[in-house]
C-alpha positions in Angstrom: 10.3 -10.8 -22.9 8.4 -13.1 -21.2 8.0 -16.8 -21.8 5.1 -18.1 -24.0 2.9 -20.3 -23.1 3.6 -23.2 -25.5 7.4 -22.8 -24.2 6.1 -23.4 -20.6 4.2 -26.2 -21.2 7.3 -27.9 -22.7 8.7 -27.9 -19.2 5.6 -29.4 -17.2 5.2 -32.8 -16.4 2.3 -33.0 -19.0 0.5 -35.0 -16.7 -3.0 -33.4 -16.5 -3.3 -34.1 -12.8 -5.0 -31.2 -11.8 -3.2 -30.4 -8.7 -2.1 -26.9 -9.6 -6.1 -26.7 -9.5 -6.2 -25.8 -13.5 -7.9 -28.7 -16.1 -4.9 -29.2 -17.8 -1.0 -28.7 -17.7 -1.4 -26.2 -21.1 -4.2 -24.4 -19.5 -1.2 -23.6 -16.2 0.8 -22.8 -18.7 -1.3 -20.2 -20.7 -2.2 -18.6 -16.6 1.5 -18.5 -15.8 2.4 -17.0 -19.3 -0.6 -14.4 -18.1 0.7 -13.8 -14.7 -2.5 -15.5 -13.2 -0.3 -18.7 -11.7 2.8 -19.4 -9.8 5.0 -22.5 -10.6 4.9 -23.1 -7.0 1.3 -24.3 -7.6 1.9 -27.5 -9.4 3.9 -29.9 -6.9 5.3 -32.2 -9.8 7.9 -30.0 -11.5 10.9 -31.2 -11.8 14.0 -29.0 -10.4 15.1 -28.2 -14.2 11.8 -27.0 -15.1 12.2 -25.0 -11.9 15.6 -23.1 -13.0 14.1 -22.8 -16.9 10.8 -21.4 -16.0 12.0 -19.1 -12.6 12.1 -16.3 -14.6 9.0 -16.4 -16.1 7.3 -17.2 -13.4 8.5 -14.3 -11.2 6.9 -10.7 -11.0 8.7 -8.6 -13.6 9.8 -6.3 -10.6 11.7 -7.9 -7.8 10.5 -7.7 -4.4 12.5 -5.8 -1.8 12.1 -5.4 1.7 13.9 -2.7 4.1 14.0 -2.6 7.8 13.0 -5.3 10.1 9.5 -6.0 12.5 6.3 -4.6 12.2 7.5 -1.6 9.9 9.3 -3.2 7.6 8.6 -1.7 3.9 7.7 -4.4 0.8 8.4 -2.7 -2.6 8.2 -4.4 -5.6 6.4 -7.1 -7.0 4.7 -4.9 -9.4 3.2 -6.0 -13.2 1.2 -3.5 -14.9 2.0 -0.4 -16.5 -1.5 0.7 -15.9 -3.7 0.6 -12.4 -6.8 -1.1 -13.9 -4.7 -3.3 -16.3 -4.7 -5.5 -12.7 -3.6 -3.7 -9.6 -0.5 -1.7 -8.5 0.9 -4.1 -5.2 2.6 -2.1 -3.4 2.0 1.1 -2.2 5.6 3.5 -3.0 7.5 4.6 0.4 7.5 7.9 2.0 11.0 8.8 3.5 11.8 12.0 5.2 15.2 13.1 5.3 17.6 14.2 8.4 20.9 15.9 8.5 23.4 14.5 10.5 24.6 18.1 10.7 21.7 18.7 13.3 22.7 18.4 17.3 21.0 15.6 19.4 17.7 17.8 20.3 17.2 18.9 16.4 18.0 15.1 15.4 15.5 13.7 17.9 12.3 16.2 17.4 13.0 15.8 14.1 12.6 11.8 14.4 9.3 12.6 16.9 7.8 14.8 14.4 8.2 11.9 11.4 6.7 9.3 14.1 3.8 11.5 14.0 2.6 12.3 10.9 0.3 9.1 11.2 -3.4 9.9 9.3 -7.0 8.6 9.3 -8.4 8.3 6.2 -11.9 6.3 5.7 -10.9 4.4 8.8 -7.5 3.5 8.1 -4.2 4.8 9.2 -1.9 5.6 7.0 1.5 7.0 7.6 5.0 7.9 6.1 6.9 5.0 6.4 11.2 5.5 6.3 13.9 8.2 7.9 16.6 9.2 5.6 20.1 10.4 7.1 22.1 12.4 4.6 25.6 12.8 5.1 25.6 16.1 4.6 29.1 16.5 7.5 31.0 14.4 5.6 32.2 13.1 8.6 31.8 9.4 9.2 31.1 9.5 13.1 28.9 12.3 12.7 26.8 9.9 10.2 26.7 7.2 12.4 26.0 8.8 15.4 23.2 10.6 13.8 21.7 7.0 12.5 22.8 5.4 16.1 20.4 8.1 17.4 17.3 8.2 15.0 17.4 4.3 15.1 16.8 4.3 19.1 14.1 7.0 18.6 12.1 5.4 15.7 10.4 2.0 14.5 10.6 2.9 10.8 13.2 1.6 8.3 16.4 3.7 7.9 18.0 5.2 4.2 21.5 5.6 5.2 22.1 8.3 1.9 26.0 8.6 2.0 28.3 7.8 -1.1 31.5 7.7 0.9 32.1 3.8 2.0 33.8 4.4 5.0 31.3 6.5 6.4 28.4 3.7 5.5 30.3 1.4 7.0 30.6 3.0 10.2 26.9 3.6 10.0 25.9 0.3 9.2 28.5 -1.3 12.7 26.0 1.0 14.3 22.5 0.0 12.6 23.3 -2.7 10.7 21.2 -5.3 12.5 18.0 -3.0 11.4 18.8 -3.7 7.5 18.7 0.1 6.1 18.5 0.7 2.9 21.7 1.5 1.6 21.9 4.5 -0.8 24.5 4.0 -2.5 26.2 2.6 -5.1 27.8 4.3 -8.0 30.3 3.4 -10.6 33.2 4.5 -8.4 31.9 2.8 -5.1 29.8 -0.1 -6.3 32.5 -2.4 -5.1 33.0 -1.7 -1.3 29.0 -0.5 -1.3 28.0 -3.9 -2.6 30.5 -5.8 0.0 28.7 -4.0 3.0 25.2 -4.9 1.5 26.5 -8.5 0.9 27.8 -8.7 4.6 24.5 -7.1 6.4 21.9 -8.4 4.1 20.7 -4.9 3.5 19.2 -3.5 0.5 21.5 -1.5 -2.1 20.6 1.9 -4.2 22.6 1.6 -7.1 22.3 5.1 -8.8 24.0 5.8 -12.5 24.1 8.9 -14.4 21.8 8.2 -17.0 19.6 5.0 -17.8 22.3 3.3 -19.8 25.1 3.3 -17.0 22.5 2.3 -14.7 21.7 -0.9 -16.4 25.4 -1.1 -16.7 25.6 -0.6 -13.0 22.8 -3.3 -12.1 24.6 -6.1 -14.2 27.9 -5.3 -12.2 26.1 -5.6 -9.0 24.4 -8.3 -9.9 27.1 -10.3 -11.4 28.6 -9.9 -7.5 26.0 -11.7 -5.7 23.7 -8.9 -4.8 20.0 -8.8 -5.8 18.0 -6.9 -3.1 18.3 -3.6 -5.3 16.6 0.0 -5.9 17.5 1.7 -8.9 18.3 5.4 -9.3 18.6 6.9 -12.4 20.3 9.8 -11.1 17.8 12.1 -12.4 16.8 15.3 -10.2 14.4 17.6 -12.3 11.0 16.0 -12.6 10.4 15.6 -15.9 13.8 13.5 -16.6 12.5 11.8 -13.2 9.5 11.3 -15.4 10.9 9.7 -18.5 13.3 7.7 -16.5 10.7 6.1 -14.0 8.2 5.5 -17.2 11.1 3.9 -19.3 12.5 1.5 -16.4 8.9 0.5 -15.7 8.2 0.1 -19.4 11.2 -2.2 -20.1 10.5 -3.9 -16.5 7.5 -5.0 -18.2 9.3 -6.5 -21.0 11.5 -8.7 -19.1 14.6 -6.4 -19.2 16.2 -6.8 -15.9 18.5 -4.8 -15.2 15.4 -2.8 -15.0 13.6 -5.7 -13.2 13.9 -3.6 -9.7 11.7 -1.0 -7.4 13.1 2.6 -7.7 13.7 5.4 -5.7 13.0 9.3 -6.6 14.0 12.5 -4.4 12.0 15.7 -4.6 14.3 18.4 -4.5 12.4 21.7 -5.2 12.5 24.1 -2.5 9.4 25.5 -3.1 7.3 23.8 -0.6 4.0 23.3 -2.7 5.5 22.4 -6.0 7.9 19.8 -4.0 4.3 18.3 -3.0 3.2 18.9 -7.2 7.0 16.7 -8.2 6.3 13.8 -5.0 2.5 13.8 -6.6 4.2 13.0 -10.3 6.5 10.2 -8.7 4.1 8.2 -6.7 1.6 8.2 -9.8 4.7 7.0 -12.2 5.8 4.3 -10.7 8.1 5.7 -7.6 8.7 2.8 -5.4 10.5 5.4 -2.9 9.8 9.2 -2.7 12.3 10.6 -0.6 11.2 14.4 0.8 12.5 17.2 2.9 9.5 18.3 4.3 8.0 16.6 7.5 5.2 19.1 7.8 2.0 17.4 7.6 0.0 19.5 5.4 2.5 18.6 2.5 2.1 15.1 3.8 -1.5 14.5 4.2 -2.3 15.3 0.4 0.4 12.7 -0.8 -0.8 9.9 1.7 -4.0 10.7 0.6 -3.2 10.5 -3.7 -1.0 7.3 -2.7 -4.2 5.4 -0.9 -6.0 6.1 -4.4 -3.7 5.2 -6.7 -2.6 1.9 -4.9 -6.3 0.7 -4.1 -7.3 -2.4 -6.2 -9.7 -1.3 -8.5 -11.4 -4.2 -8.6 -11.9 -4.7 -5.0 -13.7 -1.3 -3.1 -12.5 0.0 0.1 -14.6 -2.1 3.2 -15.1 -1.6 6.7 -16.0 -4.4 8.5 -19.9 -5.5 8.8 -20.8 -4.9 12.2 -22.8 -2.5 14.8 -21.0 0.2 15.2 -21.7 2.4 18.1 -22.0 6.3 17.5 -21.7 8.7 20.7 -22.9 6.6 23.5 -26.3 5.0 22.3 -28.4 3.7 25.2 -31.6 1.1 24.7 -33.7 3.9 23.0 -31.3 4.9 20.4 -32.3 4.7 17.0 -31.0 1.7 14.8 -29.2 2.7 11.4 -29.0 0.2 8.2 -26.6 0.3 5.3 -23.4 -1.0 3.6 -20.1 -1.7 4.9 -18.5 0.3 1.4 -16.2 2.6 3.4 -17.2 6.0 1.7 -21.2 5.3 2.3 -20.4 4.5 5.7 -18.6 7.2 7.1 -21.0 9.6 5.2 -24.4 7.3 7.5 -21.6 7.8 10.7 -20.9 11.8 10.0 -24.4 12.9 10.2 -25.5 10.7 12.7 -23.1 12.3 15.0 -24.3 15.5 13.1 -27.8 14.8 14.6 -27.0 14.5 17.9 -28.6 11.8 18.5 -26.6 8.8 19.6 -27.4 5.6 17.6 -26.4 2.1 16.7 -25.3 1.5 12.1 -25.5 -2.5 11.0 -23.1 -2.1 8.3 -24.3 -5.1 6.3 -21.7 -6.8 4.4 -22.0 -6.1 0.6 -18.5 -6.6 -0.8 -18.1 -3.2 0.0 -20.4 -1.8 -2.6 -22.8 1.3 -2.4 -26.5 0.6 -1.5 -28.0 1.1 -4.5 -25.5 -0.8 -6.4 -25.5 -3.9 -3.6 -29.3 -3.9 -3.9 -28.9 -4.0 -7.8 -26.6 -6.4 -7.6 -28.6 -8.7 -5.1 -26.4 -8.4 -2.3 -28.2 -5.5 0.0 -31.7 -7.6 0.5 -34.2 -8.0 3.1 -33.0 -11.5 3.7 -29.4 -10.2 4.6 -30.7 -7.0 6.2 -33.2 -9.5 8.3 -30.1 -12.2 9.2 -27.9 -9.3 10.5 -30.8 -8.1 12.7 -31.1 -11.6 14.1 -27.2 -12.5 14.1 -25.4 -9.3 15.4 -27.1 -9.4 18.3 -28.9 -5.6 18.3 -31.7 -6.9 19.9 -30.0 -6.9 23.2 -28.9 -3.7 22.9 -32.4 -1.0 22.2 -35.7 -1.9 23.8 -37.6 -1.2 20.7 -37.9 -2.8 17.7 -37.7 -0.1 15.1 -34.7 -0.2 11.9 -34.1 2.9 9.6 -33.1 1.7 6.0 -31.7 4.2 3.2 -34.6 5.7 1.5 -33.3 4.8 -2.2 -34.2 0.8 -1.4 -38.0 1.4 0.2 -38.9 -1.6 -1.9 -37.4 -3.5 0.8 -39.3 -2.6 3.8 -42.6 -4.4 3.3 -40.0 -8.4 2.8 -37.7 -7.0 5.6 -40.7 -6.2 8.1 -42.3 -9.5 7.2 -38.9 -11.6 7.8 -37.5 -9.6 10.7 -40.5 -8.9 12.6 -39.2 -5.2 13.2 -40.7 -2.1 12.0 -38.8 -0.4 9.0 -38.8 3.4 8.5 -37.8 4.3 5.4 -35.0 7.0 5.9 -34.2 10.0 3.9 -32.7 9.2 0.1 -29.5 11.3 1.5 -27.6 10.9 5.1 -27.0 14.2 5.2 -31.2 14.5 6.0 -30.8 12.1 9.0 -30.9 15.0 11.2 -34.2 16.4 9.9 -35.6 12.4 9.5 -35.2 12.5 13.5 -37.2 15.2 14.9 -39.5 14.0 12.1 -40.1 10.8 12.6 -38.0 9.0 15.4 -40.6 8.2 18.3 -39.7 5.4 20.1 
């Protein structure tokens, strides 16, 4: 369990000096005890205090990072067993596995076709994010040369999957400098697999058979010098992958730490949509790596698609940025758009504006990236801001006319806006979806 409060604030300074920018040193100790505060933020704790309180003040799961440069994965971190409790951090990992039984050719249009599976969703690219190379030879040249070869041909982080240390090592002279995740360690292996991750600063799997020898496992590994870790509980059918990910988050929580680590599940079912059903169950429990067989990007899309919802803050909607954004190629009689920059209402003003086939200019105002009718409630979709972003965007240099189109659910807001801006407002249709009809309607310039 985690520290208390009262037992934090015995290890402060007790100063009151409000430089960790909280009143008093009790009221930093109640946010750290909460998770809202970092010891880092007051500068006068001694180095004691620092040692004592470490623990409490980390994240119940430890942050790991795989790979190297732009694509490097961060797991971890996490502290909540439910979304809205907070906010999961990190969104879990999408590997794709490669044999190194497959010649050169299959090895690298295999590598090219997991480079591609990249996806636009509400703006946003999101893509898969690790290759996997079993060692399915059982030959240790044959594994490294396989990882040799999908290292040259891909950015993304490698799982070297191989329980036989000679063959990792071999791997790892070969791709070592790109810190793979190493999967892994066992009771029989943990020795040697835990020297190579020592030596190339790589994060370890450490997989038992059952929950009990894991935690086992992890306090070995541990007690060795080695914390970068993913567990595995060496489950297979998804609902023991179920229980096991719920229980090691669950006891995460309450400070256990052998538990304390990101995991890592592999789908396994060869039937191809209820492999997509078993990845669906392991990113929403907790999965911090799903490892697949599948690079086809229908049975990807769906799970890139779940992920971005589940590990969205739910306190903070999805935004694009306020702008103009340009749609088709609108010259100095196009029509002018206004509404939110929340990203769903958005796309839906941009779709059937290019459905109209008229091109046209969209202000996405900035509302915190909230609907219109719930900015407007809320005071932050107003004339004043709809009349500043006329003046400040600079869309006045762009159309010759003077006319703005503003969603028909906030007409209260034309007769202040036309007043402020000096622009004439047309009051749009309730619904983007009658923008095409509005136009041959009403759009005279």
């Amino acid at each position: 369990m985690g520290l208390t409060g009262l037992e934090i604030f015995k290890q402060l300074p007790k100063t009151n000096c409000k430089d960790c920018g909280h009143p008093t040193c009790l009221a930093f100790a109640m946010a750290m005890a909460a998770g809202k505060a970092g010891l880092d933020q007051c500068p006068h704790v001694s180095e004691a205090a620092k040692e004592a309180l470490g623990a409490a003040s980390a994240p119940p799961v430890a942050l790991v990072k795989i790979g190297t440069g732009e694509k490097e994965l961060t797991l971890g971190n996490e502290t909540v067993l439910f979304r809205h409790d907070k906010r999961f951090e990190h969104p879990a990992g999408i590997a794709i596995t490669l044999s190194d039984t497959a010649s050169e050719d299959e090895i690298t249009a295999r590598v090219s076709q997991i480079n591609k599976l990249i996806f636009d969703r509400v703006g946003q690219l999101h893509n898969v994010n690790l290759v996997a190379i079993t060692n399915d030879s059982g030959d240790a040249g044959k594994f490294a040369a396989a990882a040799k070869l999908a290292s040259e041909n891909t950015d993304y982080p490698l799982i070297l999957i191989t329980e036989d240390t000679a063959a990792m090592e071999k791997a790892l002279e070969a791709v070592g400098g790109k810190k793979p995740l190493l999967c892994g360690a066992t009771a029989s292996n943990y020795e040697g697999m835990t020297a190579l991750a020592k030596k190339y600063e790589a994060p370890l799997v450490v997989k038992g058979a059952d929950l009990n020898e894991l935690a086992e496992l992890v306090e070995k590994v541990t007690a060795l010098g080695h914390k970068q870790l993913i567990l595995d509980s060496g489950a297979r059918e998804v609902h023991k992958v179920l229980a096991d990910q719920t229980q090691i988050r669950r006891q995460a929580l309450k400070r256990f730490r052998p538990f304390g680590y990101p995991t890592i599940t592999f789908v396994t079912n060869d039937d191809p949509v209820q492999a997509v059903a078993d990845a669906a169950v392991y990113i929403c429990k907790y999965a911090g790596i799903v490892v697949l067989q599948t690079a086809d990007p229908a049975d990807i899309l769906p799970l890139i698609t779940l992920r971005l919802n589940i590990y969205t803050d739910p306190q903070k909607p999805i935004a694009v940025e306020s702008k103009i954004y340009e749609i088709g190629n609108p010259g100095p009689d196009a029509p002018v758009y206004v509404t939110t920059n929340f990203s769903l209402t958005y796309f839906c003003v941009a779709g059937d504006v290019e459905a109209s086939r008229v091109p046209g200019y969209i202000l996405a105002v900035d509302t915190d990236g909230i609907s219109v009718l719930t900015g407007w409630a809320a005071g932050k979709f107003t004339a004043e801001k709809i009349a500043e972003m006329l003046k400040e965007s600079g869309i006045a240099e762009k159309v010759s006319h003077r006319k703005v189109i503003i969603p028909g659910g906030v007409a209260v807001l034309s007769g202040k806006l036309q007043e402020l801006s000096g622009w004439e407002v047309l009051v749009g249709p309730r619904e983007s979806a009658a923008i095409p009809s509005f136009l041959k309607l009403r759009w005279n310039v």
